[in-house]
C-alpha positions in Angstrom: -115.0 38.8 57.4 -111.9 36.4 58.8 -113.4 33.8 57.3 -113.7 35.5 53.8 -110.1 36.5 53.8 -109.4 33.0 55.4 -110.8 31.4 52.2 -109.5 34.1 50.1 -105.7 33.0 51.6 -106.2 29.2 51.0 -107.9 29.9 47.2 -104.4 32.1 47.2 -101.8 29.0 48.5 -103.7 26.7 46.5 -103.5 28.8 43.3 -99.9 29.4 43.9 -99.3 25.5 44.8 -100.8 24.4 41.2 -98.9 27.6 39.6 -95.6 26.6 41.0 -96.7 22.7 40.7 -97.7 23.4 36.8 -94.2 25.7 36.5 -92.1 22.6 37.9 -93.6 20.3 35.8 -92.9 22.2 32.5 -89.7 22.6 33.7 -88.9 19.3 34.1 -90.6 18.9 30.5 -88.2 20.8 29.3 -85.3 19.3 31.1 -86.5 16.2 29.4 -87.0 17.2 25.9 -83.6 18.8 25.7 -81.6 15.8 27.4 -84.1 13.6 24.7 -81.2 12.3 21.6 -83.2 12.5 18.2 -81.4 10.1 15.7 -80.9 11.7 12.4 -80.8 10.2 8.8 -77.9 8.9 8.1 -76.4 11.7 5.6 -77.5 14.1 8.2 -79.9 17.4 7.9 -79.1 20.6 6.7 -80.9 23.7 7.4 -80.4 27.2 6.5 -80.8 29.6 9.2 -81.0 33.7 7.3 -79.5 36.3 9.0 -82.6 38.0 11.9 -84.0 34.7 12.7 -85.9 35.0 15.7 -86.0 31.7 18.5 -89.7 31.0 17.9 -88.9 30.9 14.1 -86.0 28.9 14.4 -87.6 26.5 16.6 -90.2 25.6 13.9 -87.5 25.3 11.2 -86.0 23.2 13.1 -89.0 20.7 13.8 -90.2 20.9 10.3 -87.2 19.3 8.9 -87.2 16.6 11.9 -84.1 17.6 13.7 -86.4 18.2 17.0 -89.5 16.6 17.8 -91.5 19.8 19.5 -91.0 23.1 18.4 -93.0 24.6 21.7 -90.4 23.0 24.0 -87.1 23.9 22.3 -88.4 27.6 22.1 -89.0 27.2 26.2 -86.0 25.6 26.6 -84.4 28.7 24.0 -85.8 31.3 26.6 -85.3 29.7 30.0 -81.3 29.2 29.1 -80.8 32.5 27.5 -79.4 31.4 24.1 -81.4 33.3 21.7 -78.5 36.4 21.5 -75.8 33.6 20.7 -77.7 31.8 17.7 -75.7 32.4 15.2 -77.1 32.8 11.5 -75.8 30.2 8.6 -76.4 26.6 7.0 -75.5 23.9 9.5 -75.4 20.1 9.1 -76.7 18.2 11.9 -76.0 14.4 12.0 -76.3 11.7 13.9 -77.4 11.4 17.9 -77.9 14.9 19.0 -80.2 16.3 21.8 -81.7 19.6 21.1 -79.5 20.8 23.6 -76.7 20.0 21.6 -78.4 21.4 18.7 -78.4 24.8 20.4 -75.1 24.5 21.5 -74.1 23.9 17.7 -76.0 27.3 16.5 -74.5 29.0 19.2 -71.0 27.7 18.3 -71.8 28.6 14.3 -69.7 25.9 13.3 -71.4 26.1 10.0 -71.8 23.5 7.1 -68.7 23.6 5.1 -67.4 22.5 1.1 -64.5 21.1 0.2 -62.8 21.6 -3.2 -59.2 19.4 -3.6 -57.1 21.0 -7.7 -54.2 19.0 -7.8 -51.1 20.7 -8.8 -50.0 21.4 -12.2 -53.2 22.4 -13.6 -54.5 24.7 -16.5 -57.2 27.1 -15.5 -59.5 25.5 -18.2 -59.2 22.4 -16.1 -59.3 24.4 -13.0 -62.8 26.0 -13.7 -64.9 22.6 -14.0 -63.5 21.2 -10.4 -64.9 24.9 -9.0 -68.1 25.2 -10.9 -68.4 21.1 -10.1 -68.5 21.4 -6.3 -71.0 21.4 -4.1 -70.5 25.0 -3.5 -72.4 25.4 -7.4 -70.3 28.1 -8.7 -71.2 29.7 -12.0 -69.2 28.7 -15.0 -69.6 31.9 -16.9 -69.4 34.1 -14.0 -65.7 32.2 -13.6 -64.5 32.3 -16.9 -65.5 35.9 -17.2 -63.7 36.8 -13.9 -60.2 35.1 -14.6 -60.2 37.5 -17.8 -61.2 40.6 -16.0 -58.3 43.1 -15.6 -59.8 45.2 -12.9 -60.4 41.6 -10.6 -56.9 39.9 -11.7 -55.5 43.9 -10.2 -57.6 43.7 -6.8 -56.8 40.4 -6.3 -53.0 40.9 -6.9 -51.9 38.9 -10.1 -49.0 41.0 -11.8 -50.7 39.7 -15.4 -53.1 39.8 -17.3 -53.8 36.1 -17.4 -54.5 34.6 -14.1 -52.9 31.6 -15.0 -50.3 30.5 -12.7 -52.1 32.4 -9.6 -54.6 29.4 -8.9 -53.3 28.0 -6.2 -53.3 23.9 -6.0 -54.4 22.7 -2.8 -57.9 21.4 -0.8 -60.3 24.6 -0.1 -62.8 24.7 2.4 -66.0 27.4 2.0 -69.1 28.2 3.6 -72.2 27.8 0.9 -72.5 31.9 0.7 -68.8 31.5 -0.9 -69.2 33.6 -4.3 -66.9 32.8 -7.3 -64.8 36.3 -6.4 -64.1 35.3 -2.9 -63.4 31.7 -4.5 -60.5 32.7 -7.3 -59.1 35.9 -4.8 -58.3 33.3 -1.8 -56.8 30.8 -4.6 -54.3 33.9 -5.5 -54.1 34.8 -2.1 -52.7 31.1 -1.7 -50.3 31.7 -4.0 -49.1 34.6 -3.2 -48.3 33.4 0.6 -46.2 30.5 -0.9 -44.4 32.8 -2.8 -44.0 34.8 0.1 -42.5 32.1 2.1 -40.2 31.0 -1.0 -39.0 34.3 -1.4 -37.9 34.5 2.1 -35.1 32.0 1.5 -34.5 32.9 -2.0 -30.9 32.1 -3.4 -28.4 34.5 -3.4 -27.8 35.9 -7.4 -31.3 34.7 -8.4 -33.3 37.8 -9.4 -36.8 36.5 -10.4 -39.9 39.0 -10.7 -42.8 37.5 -9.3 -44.4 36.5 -12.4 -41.1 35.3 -13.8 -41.0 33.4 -10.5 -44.5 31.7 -11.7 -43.3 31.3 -14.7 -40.5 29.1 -14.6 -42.0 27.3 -11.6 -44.8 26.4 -13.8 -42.3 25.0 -16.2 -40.9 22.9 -13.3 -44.1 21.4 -12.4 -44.9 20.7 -15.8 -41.6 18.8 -16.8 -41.1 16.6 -13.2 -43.5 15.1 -11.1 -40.8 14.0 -8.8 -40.4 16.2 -6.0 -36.6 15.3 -5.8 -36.2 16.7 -9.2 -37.7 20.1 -9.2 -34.2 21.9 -7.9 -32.4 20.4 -10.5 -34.5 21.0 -13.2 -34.7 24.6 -11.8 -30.9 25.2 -12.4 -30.9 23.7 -15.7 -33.3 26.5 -16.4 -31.5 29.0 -14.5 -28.3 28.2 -16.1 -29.6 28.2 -19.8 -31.3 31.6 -18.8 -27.9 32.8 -17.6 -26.2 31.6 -20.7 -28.5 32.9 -22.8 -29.1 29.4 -24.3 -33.3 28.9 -25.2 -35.0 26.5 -22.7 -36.8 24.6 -25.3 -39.0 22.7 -22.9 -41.9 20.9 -24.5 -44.7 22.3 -22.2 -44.4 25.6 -23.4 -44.6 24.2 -27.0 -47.9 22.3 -26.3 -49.4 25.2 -24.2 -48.4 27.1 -27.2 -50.0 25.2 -29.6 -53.5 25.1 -27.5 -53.2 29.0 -27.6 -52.5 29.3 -31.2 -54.8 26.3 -32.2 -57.4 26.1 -29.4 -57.0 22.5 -29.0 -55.0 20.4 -26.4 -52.9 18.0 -27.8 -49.6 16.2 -25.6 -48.2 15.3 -29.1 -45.6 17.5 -30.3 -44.8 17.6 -34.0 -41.5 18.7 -35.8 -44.3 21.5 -37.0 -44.9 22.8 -33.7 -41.2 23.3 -32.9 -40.6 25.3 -35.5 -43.9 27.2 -35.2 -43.1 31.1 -33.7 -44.9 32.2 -30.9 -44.0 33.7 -27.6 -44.9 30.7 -25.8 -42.7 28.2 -28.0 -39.5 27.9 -25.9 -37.9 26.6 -28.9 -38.5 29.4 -31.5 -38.5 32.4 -28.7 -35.3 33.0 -26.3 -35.8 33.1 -22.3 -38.8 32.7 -20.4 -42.6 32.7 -22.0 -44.4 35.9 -21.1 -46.6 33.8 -18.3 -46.9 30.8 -16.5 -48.2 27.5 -18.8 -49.9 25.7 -15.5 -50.6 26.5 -11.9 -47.6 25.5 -9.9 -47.3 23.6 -5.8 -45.6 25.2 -3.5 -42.2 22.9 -4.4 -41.6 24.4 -8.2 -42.2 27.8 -7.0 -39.4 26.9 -4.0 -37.3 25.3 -6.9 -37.7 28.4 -8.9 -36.7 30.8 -6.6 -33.8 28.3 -4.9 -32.5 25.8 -7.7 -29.7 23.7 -6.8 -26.0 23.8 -7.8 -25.1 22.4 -10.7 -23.4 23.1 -14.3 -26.2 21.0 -16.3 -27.9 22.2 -19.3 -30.0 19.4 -20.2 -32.4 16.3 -19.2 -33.7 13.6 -20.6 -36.5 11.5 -19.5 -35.9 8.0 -18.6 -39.6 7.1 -19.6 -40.5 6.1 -16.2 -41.1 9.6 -14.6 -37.4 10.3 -13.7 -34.9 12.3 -16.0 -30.8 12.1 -16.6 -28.8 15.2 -16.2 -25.7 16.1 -18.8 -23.5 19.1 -18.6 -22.8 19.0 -22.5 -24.2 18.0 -25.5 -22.0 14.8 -25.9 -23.5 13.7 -23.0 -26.9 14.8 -23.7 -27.1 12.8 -26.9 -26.1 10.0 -26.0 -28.8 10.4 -23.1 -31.6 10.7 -26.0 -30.0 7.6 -28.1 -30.2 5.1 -24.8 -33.0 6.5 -23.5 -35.6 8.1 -26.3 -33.9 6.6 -29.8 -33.7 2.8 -28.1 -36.7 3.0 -26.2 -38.9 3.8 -29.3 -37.1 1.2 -31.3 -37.7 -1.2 -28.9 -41.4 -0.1 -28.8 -41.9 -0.3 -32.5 -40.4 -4.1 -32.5 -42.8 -4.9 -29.4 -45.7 -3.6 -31.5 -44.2 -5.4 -34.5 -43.7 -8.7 -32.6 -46.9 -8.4 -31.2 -48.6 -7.6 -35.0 -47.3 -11.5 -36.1 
């Protein structure tokens, strides 16, 4: 009988010596895998990991598209470090070197895949739309266009209009892929909004803007200057025709009138078009147009609401991007004869010359 239970002991250390020999060994298997770097192709791997993914799941994902090399050992290695309750559910991008430990350590740290979007300033929605429905993020076209001309969204999302134009913030977005075209416009507005927050903060004493007069005329600023320096200036000649009651006649308005009377974009403004009525046409209808023309940076909508002091009532351009101030007309026109009248003439004998 002692030696039965004598063997039965030894079959019982030697059972346990190959259990704990065959558990170190796939321990240090595991250690190995997950210190292993896998190189990646060089635009990287993206993978999509829904919402109740489990670890075995996710460890097969992740092999079949060749970010690890074993699915078996990253689910062990998964288990043994206790991860699987910080995996966190989204599309990642894994690039370069990365050991599958780091891989794990990137899902827990759901530092998801983002999209990048850049709409320069002084934009019309209809040239807004493209660069969204255009970017990686694949937004609808018709889903946008129908959105920017819904009354019930342009309300939730806080435009005081019922054209969103104006509220689409310029600036460089970043979104997740499950970004839809409502979360898309409503943080654009949102954008706006804050800047006119923080320009209202330090707005100038006597100015009494609404908000979407605010747009308005900083939309107008944007459209006429593209030097920063400017804006404030062109702001007060604004403010002070408005105060004067003398029309702005601002040839943005004109051409933004034209595209909405005509349906067609056109930079060339005809003798026609001045004297064409329309709420939009600063030339035919007195004070501010009933919206903004373009989507203004945060600068115009700080000019708007903060001008600088001055007694000018017009500008003219000098043709390279910067404009002269006058007080009066005498000195206006004599602005548009050196600058506008000569500059033409001297065109049309440079064209002439050139003709011979």
């Amino acid at each position: 009988m002692k030696k039965v239970l004598l063997a039965l002991l030894v079959l019982g250390v030697l059972a346990a010596a190959a259990a704990g020999g065959w558990y170190l060994r796939r321990e240090r298997r595991i250690t190995e895998f997950a210190a292993t770097p896998v190189t990646l192709p060089q635009e990287g791997i993206t993978v999509s990991v829904p919402n109740g993914t489990g670890p075995r799941t996710l460890a097969l994902m992740l092999a079949d598209a060749g970010v690890v090399t074993d699915p078996e050992l990253l689910y062990l290695f998964i288990r043994r470090e206790q991860a699987g309750p910080r995996l966190k559910a989204g599309e990642y991008l894994f690039e370069g070197t990365l050991t599958p430990a780091q891989v794990v350590e990137l899902l827990a740290s759901g530092k998801v895949k983002v999209y990048r979007f850049t709409v320069p300033e002084g934009l019309r929605v209809e040239e807004i739309l493209p660069i969204l429905a255009n970017s990686e993020l694949k937004l609808d076209p018709r889903k946008l266009e129908r959105l920017v001309a819904d009354p019930r969204f342009l309300r939730e999302a806080g435009v005081p209009a019922s054209s969103i134009e104006g509220f689409l913030y310029p600036d460089t977005y970043t979104f997740t892929r499950n970004a839809t075209e409502e979360r898309v416009l409503a943080r654009m507005v949102e954008r706006s909004l804050e800047e006119y927050r923080k320009a209202d903060a330090k707005r100038k004493a006597g100015v009494k803007l609404s908000l979407l007069e605010t747009f308005t005329l900083a939309s107008i600023v944007e459209k006429e200057t593209g030097q920063p320096q400017e804006r404030p200036r062109i702001a007060c000649v604004f403010h002070n025709r408005l105060r004067q009651g003398i029309k702005l006649q601002t040839d943005p308005t004109v051409i933004y009138a034209m595209k909405l009377l005509r349906g067609v974009y056109s930079k060339n403004i005809t003798k026609r078009d001045l004297e064409t009525p329309h709420p939009y046409n600063t030339y035919t209808t007195a004070g501010l147009p009933p919206g903004p023309i373009a989507n203004p940076g945060a600068a115009a909508i700080q000019a708007a609401l903060h001008p600088l002091d001055c007694e000018d009532l017009f500008f003219v351009s000098r043709n390279d991007g910067t404009h002269i101030f006058c007080p009066t007309l005498e000195c206006h026109n004599a602005a548009v004869q050196k600058w506008q009248v000569e500059f033409f003439r001297a065109k049309r004998r440079q064209r002439a010359g050139g003709a011979n």
